[in-house]
C-alpha positions as CSV (number, residue, x, y, z in Angstrom):
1,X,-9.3,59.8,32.2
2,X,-7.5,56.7,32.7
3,X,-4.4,58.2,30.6
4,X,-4.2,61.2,33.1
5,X,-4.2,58.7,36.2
6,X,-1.7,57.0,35.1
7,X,0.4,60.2,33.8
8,X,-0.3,61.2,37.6
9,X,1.1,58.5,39.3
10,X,4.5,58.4,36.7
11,X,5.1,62.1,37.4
12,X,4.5,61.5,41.1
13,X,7.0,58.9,41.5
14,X,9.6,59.9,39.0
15,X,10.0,63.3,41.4
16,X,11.1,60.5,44.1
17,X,14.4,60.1,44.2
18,X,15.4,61.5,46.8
19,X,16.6,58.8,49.7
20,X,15.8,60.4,52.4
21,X,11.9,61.0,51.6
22,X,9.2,61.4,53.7
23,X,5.7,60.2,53.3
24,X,2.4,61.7,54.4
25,X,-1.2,61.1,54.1
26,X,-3.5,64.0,54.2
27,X,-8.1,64.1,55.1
28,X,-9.7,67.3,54.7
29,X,-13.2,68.8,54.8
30,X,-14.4,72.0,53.9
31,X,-16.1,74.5,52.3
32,X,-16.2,75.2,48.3
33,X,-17.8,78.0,46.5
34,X,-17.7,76.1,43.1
35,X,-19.1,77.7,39.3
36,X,-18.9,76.1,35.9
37,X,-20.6,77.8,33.0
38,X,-23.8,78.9,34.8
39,X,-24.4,76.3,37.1
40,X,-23.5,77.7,41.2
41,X,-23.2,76.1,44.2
42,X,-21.9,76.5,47.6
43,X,-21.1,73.4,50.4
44,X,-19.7,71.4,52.0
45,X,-16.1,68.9,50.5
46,X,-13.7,66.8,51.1
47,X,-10.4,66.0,50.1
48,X,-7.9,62.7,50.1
49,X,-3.9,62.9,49.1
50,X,-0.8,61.5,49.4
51,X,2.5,63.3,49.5
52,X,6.4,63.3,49.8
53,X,9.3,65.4,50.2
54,X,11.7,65.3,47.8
55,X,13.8,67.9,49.2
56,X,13.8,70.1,52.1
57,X,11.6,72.5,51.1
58,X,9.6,70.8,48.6
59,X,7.2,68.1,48.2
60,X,5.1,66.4,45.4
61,X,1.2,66.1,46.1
62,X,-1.3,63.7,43.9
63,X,-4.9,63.8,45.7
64,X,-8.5,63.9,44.8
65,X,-10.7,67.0,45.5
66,X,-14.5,66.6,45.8
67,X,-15.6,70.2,44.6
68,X,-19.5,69.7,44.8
69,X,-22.3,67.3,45.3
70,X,-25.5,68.8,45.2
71,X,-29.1,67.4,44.5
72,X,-32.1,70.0,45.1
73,X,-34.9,70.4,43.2
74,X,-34.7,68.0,40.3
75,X,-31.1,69.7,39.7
76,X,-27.9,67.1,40.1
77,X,-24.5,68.5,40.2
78,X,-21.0,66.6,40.9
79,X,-17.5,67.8,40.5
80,X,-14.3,65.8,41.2
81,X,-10.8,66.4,40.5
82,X,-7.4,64.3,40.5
83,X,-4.8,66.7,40.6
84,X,-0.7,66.7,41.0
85,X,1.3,69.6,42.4
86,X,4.7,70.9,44.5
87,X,4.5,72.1,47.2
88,X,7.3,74.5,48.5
89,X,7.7,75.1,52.7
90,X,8.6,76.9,54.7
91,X,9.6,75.8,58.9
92,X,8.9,77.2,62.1
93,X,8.9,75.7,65.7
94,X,5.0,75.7,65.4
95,X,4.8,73.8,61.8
96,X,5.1,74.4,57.8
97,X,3.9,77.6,55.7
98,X,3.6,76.2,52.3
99,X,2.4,77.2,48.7
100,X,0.7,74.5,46.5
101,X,1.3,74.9,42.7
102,X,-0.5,72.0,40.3
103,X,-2.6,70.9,37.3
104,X,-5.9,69.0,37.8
105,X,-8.0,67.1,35.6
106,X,-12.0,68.2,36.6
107,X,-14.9,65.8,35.8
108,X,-18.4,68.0,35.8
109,X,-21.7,66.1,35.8
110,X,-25.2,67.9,36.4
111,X,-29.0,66.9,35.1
112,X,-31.5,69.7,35.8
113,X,-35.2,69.5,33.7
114,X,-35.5,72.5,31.3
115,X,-39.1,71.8,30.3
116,X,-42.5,73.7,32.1
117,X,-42.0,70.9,34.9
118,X,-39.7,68.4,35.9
119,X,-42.1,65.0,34.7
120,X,-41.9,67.2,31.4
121,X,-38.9,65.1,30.2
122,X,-37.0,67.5,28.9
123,X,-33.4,67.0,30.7
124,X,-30.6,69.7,30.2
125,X,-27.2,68.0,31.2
126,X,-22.9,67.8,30.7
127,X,-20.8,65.5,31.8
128,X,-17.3,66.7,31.0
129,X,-13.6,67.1,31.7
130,X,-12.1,70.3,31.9
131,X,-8.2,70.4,32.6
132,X,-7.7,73.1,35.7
133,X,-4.5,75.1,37.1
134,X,-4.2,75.0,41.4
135,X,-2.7,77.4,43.4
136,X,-2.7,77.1,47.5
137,X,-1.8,78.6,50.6
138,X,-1.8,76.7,54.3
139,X,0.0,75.5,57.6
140,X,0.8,72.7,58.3
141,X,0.6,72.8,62.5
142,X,2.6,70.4,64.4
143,X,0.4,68.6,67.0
144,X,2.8,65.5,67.3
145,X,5.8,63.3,66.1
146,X,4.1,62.4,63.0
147,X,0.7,64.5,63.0
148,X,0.0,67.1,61.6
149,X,-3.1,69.5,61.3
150,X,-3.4,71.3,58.2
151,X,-5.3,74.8,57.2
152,X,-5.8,75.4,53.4
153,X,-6.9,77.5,50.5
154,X,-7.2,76.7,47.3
155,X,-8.1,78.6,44.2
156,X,-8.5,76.2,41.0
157,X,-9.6,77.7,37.8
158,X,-9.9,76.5,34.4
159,X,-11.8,75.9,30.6
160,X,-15.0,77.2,30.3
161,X,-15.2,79.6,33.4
162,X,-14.5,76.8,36.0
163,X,-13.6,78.7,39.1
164,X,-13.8,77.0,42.8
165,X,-12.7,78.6,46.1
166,X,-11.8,75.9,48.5
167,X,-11.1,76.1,52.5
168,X,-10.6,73.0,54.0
169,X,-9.2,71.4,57.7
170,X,-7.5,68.3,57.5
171,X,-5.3,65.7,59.6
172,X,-2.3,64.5,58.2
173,X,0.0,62.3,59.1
174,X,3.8,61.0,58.3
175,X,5.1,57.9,57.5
């Protein structure tokens, strides 16, 4: 995990050479409808990045995705992702149309008790990495010099029949 951080954060900043680059900070939330093998779930997410433009129509993206975070009746369930993608654009008076295109590294964690009852011991549980592809749509909508209000999908798929729908609302904001 630690190797793919890293790998992120080289990539990221060797697509920055352009001079006259901006900076931006992006907070979502949203809604995920998230399956891995035959675990489902449904809820509420969040989302964290940080991005730049390293020409005029595209930008480089590294953020973290919270796909799920469930715990309901002796069944736990986490999924997180660190991802990298472009992003190309599109302007209008109103804001940015853009496309997102990117590779993520998914951790998957759940416990759930297999046994007749769950003080039976018997504990069926993962924790593991899959690596996932990303593709995006959303608008970026102008609501000041530097802000930003930003409407998303996301589709991330991947090993072992990971699949997640994601629609999120976010602020972001140049620097």
């Amino acid at each position: 995990m630690k190797q793919f951080v890293v790998g992120f954060i080289a990539l990221f900043f060797i697509f920055n050479a352009h001079s006259a680059s901006t900076n931006y900070g992006i907070a979502s939330v949203g809604f995920s409808d998230f399956e891995f093998k035959d675990v489902e779930n449904s809820g509420l997410t969040y989302s964290v990045a940080f991005g730049r433009q390293i020409h005029r129509q595209w930008y480089t993206e590294v953020g973290y995705l919270n796909l799920t975070n469930d715990s309901d009746n002796g069944t736990e369930l986490s999924g997180d992702a660190l991802y990298l993608a472009v992003l190309g654009k599109a302007n209008s008076q109103y804001g940015e149309l853009f496309y997102k295109l990117g590779v993520a590294n998914v951790d998957i964690a759940s416990t759930r008790y297999c046994g007749n009852s769950e003080f039976s011991g018997d504990a069926c549980s993962f924790d593991e990495g899959v690596v996932a592809g990303i593709a995006g749509l959303g608008f970026d909508y102008y609501v000041g010099l530097k802000s930003m209000v930003r409407l998303e999908y996301i589709y991330l798929g991947g090993e072992e029949n990971l699949s997640t729908h994601l629609v999120s609302l976010g602020f972001r904001y140049n620097f």
